[in-house]
C-alpha positions as CSV (number, residue, x, y, z in Angstrom):
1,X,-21.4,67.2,-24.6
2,X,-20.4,70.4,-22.9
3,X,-20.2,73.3,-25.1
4,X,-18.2,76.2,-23.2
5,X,-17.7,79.7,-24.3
6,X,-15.2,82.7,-22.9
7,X,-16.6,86.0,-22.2
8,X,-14.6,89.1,-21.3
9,X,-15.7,92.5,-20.1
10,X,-12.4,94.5,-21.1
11,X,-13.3,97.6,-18.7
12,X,-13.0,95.2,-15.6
13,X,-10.3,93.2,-17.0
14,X,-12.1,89.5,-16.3
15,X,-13.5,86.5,-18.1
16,X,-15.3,83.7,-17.6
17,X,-16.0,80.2,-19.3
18,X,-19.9,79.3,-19.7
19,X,-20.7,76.0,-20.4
20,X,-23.3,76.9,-23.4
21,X,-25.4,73.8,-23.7
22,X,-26.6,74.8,-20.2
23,X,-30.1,76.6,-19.9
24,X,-29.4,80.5,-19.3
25,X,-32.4,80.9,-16.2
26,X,-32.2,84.4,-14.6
27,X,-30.2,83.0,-11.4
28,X,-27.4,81.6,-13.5
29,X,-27.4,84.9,-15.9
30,X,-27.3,86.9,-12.6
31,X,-23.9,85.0,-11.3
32,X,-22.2,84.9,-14.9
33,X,-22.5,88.7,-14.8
34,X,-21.1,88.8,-10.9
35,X,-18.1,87.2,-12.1
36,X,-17.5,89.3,-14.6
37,X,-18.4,92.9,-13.0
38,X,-19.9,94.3,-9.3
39,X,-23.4,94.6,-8.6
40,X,-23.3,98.4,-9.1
41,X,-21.6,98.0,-12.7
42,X,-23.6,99.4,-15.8
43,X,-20.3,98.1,-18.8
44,X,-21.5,95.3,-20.7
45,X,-24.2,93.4,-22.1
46,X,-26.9,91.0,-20.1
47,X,-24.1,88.8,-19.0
48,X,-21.8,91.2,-18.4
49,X,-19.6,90.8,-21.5
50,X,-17.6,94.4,-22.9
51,X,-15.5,94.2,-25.8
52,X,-14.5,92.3,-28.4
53,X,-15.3,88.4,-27.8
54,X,-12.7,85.6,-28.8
55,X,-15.9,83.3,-30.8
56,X,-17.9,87.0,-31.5
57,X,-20.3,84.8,-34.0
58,X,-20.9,82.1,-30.7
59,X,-21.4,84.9,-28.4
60,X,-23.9,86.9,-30.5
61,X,-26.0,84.2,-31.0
62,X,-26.1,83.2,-27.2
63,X,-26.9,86.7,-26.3
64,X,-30.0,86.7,-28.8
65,X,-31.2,83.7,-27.4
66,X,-31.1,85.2,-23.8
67,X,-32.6,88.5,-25.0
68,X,-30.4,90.5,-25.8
69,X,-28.4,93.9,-24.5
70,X,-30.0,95.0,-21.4
């Protein structure tokens, strides 16, 4: 069953659903963040995520388990 999660980066004023059942390799953490900010932008977290999150509990845990805040 696919578990999917919204992330938002407020500053560039985008989101993205993330199916979270999915492995998180580097290639597929590089092109969540791309959808959420340009190459060349240092807001948010390791997937790109800035500001408050609509399932914050969710989308602390999956960040842990990626390693964290860049």
């Amino acid at each position: 069953m696919m578990r999917k999660l919204k992330i938002k980066n407020e500053f560039t004023n985008r989101e993205t659903w993330v199916d979270i059942e999915r492995p998180f390799t580097q290639k597929r953490i590089k092109r969540i963040r791309a959808r959420l900010c340009r190459p060349e932008c240092i807001s948010g977290d390791v997937l790109g995520g800035r500001g408050p999150q609509e399932n914050a509990e969710l989308y602390v845990e999956v960040i842990e388990s990626i390693g964290g805040v860049e």
